[in-house]
C-alpha positions in Angstrom: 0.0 0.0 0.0 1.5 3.7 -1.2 1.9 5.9 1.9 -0.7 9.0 1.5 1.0 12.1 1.0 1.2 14.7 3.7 -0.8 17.6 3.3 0.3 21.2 4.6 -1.5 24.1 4.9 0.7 27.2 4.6 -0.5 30.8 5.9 1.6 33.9 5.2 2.9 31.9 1.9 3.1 34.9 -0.9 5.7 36.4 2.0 9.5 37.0 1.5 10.1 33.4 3.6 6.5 32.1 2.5 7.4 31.6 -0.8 10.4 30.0 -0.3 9.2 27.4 2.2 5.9 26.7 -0.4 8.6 25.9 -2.9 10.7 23.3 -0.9 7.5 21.5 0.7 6.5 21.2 -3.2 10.0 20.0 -3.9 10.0 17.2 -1.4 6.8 16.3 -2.4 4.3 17.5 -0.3 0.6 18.3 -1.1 0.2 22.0 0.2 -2.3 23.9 0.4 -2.3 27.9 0.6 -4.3 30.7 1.6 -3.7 34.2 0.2 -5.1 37.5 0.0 -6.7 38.3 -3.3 -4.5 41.0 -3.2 -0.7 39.9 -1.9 3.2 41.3 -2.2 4.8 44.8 -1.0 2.2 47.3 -1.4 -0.4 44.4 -2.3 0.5 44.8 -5.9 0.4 41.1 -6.6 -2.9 39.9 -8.5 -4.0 36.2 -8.3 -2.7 35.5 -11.5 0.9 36.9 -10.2 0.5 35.0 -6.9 -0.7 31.9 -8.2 2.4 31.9 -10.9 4.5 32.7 -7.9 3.3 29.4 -5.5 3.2 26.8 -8.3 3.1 23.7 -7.5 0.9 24.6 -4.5 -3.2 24.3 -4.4 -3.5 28.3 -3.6 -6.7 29.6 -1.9 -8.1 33.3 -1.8 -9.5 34.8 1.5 -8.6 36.6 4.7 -6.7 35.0 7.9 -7.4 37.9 10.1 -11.6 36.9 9.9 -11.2 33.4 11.3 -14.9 32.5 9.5 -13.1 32.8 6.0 -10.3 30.8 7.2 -12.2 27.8 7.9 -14.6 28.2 5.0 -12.3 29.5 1.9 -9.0 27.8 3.3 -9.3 24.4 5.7 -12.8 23.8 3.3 -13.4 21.2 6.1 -10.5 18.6 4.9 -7.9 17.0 6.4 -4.2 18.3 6.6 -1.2 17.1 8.5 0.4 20.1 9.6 0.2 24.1 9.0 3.4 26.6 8.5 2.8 30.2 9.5 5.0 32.7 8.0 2.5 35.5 9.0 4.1 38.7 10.4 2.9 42.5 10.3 4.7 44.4 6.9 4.9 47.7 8.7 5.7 46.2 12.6 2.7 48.8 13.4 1.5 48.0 16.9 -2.1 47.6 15.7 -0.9 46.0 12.4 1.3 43.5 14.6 -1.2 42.4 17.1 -3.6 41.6 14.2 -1.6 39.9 12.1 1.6 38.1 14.6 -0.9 37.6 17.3 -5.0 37.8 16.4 -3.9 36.1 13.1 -2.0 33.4 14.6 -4.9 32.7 17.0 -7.9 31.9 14.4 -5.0 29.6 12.5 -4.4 27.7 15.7 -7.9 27.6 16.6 -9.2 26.5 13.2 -6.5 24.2 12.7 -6.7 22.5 15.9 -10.7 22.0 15.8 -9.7 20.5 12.0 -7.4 17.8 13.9 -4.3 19.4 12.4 -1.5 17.6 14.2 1.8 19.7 13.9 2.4 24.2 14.0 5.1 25.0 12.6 5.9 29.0 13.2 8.1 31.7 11.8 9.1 33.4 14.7 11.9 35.8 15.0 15.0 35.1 17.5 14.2 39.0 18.8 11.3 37.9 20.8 14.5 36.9 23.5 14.6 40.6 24.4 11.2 41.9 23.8 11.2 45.7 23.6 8.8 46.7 20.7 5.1 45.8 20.0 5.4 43.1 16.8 8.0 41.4 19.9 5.6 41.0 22.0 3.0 40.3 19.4 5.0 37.3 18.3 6.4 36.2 21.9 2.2 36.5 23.5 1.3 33.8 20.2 4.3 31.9 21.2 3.0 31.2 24.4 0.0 30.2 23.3 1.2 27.8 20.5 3.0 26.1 23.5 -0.3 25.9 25.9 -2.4 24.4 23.4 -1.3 20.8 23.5 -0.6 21.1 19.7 2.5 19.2 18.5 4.7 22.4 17.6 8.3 23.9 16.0 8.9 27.5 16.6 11.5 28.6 14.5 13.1 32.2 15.5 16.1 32.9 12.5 18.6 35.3 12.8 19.2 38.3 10.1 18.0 37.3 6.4 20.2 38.3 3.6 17.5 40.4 2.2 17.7 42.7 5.6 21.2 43.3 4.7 21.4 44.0 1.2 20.2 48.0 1.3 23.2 49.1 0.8 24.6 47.2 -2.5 23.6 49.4 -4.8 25.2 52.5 -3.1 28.4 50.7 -2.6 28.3 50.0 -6.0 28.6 53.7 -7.3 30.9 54.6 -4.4 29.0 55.5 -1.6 30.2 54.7 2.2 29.0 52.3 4.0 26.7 53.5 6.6 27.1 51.7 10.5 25.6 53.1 13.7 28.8 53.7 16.1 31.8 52.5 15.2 29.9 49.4 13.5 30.9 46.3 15.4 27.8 47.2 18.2 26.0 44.4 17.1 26.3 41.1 15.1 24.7 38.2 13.3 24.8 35.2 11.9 22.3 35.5 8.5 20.6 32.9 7.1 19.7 32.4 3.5 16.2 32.4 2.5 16.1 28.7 0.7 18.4 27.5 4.1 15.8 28.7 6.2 12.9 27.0 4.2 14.8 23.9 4.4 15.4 24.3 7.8 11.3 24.6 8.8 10.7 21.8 6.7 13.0 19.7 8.3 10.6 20.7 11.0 7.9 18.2 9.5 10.2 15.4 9.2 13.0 15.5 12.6 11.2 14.8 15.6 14.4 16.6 17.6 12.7 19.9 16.0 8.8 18.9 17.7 7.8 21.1 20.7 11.0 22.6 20.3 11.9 26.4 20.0 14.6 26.7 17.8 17.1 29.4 17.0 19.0 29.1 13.9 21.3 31.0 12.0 23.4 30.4 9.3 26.8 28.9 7.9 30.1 30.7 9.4 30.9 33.1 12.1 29.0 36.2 13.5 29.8 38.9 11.2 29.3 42.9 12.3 28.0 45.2 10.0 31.4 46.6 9.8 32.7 43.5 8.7 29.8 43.5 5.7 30.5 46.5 4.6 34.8 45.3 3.8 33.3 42.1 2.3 30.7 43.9 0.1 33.5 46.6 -0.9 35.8 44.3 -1.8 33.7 42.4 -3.8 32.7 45.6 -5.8 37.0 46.0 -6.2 37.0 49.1 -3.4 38.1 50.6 -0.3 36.2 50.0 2.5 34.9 53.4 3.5 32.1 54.0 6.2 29.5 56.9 7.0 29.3 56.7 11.1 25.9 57.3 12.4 25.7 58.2 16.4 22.9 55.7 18.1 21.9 59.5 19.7 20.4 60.5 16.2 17.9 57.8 16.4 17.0 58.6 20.1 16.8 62.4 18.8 14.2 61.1 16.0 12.5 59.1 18.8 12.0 61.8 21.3 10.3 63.9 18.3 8.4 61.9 16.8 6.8 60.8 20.0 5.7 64.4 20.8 4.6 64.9 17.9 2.4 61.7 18.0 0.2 63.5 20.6 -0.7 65.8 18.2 -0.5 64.1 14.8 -1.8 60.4 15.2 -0.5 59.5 11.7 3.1 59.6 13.5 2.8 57.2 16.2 3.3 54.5 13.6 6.6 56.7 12.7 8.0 56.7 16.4 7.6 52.8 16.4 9.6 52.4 13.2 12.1 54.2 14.7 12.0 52.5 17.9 13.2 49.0 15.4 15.6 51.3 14.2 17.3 51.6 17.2 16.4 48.1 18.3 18.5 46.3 15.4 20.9 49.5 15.7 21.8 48.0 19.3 21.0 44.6 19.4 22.7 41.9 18.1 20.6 38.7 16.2 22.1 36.0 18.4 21.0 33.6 21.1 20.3 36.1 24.4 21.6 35.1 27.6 19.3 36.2 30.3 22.3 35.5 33.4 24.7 37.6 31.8 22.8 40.0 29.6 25.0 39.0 26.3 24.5 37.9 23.1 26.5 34.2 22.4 27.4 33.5 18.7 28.7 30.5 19.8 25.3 29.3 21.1 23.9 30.1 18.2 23.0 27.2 15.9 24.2 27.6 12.3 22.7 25.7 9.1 22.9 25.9 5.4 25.4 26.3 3.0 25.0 29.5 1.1 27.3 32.5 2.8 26.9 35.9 2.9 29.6 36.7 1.2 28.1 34.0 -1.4 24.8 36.0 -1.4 26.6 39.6 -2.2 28.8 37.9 -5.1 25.8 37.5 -6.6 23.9 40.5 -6.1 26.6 42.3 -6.9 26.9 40.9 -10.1 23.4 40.2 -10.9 21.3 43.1 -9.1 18.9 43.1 -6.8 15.6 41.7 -8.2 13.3 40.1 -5.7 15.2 41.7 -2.5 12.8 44.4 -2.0 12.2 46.0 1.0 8.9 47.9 1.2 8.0 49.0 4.5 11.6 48.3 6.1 13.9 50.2 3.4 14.2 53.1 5.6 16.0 50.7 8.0 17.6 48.1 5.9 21.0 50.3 5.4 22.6 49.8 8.5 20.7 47.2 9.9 17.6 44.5 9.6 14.4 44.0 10.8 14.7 40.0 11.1 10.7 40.3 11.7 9.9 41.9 8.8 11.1 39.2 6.3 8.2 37.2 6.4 5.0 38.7 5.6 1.3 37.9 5.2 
């Protein structure tokens, strides 16, 4: 007798990470099935046409995860699946947008899922939610707890930096530009992972029972790498002198300080203030594995998979451009730093 094939049903799929992860469940054969806006992609630009073309492979869906009635009716459809990926998270990192989307979002999945006698969660976290000081944080970190409460089977994946957070800058280095770092650019550090790594990595999630009820840091191949130590390996790979633009961490505080006054006033600029708060955060805050006893960041703690290198991932972009890298919401941030959070969206 032929084993049945697995079926997965993948939220948050026509996202930077989502779409990546739908690809390598089709690969290893999986039957998935996605939801999507009718509208998807950076700025909802995408069309169904566009997203469909974009998830081959995959049995894609149209409706809305936020309204947990169209979730059961135009995505479970009252059939049977084996597990369910979430790569949902907030575009903007918006404290309203992130409770609706990393939290609210994340509940009608788990609920619906669970009452459908889905077995295995597997979640796209972010390995920020160690030191929770901004609102997608805790967003994320309040679902985690209740993933973990609900006596669901479940893998909750937190990466490091993605290449895409630290590419802003290739195309200024390329005409010449400095490189721009917060301080003397060696305040934080990270270990980024490669998009396709990191899908293989949460799909090894379906099929390693080390990675059930697990929480699971991962970065990628190599050592941590500072943002000054990007900028000399992307300079030298465009044949220049490493030269930098310093930025004081004060700026950002000055920013902060305004923009929060003038949020009493102005509504529309609360939002603001919070994107500058991530600023800062991934300014000062390294994407490592957090130790709470001694307040550090350990690189050596930090798991690594994958094969494909930074320095791999700027050869080529170098070279080949940019396409598919883009930003949206996050660009203001992306030149000195990332916002690992912001990678995978609805």
């Amino acid at each position: 007798m032929t084993p049945r094939t697995l079926r997965v049903f993948v939220v948050g799929a026509t996202g930077y990470i989502g779409k990546h992860v739908v690809r390598e469940l089709v690969r290893r054969g999986y039957e998935v099935v996605c939801l999507a806006r009718e509208r998807s992609g950076i700025g909802t630009a995408a069309t169904q046409a566009e997203t469909l073309q974009v998830l081959a492979g995959a049995h894609v869906r149209f409706g809305d995860v936020t309204d947990l009635a169209s979730l059961v009716r135009d995505g479970l459809c009252g059939e049977q699946f084996d597990a369910v990926v979430s790569c949902l998270a907030t575009r903007t990192g918006a404290a309203n947008d992130a409770w609706l989307v990393e939290h609210r979002a994340n509940l009608n999945v788990l609920q619906a899922c669970k009452e459908a006698g889905v077995r295995h969660f597997i979640l796209l976290s972010a390995i920020c939610v160690q030191k929770p000081l901004l609102a997608f944080q805790h967003a994320k970190l309040a679902f985690e707890k209740a993933l973990v409460a609900s006596g669901m089977t479940y893998s909750i994946v937190r990466p490091t930096a993605f290449f895409k957070s630290l590419s802003g800058q290739v195309e200024a280095v390329k005409r010449g530009k400095p490189f721009t770092v917060f301080g003397n650019g060696e305040l934080t550090a990270c270990k980024p992972i490669s998009e396709p790594d990191l899908a293989r990595f949460i799909v090894d999630c379906l099929e390693d029972p080390q990675k059930h009820d697990a929480i699971l840091p991962i970065g990628g191949p190599g050592p941590a790498i500072t943002p000054k130590q990007q900028g000399a390996m992307l300079c030298e790979l465009c044949g220049l002198t490493p030269r930098y633009r310093h930025v004081p961490v004060r700026l950002l505080d000055t920013i902060i300080v305004l923009l929060n006054a003038l949020g009493r006033l102005l509504p529309i600029l609360r939002d603001k203030a919070e994107l500058a708060r991530i600023g800062r955060y991934y300014a000062t805050e390294s994407m490592l594995v957090f130790q709470e006893a001694t307040g550090t960041y350990n690189a050596d703690l930090t798991p690594s998979y994958g094969t494909e290198s930074l320095r791999d991932f700027y050869a080529r972009v170098v070279t080949e451009g940019l396409a598919g890298q883009e930003l949206g919401a996050h660009a203001l941030f992306s030149r000195p730093k990332g916002n690992s959070a912001a990678r995978a969206s609805q």
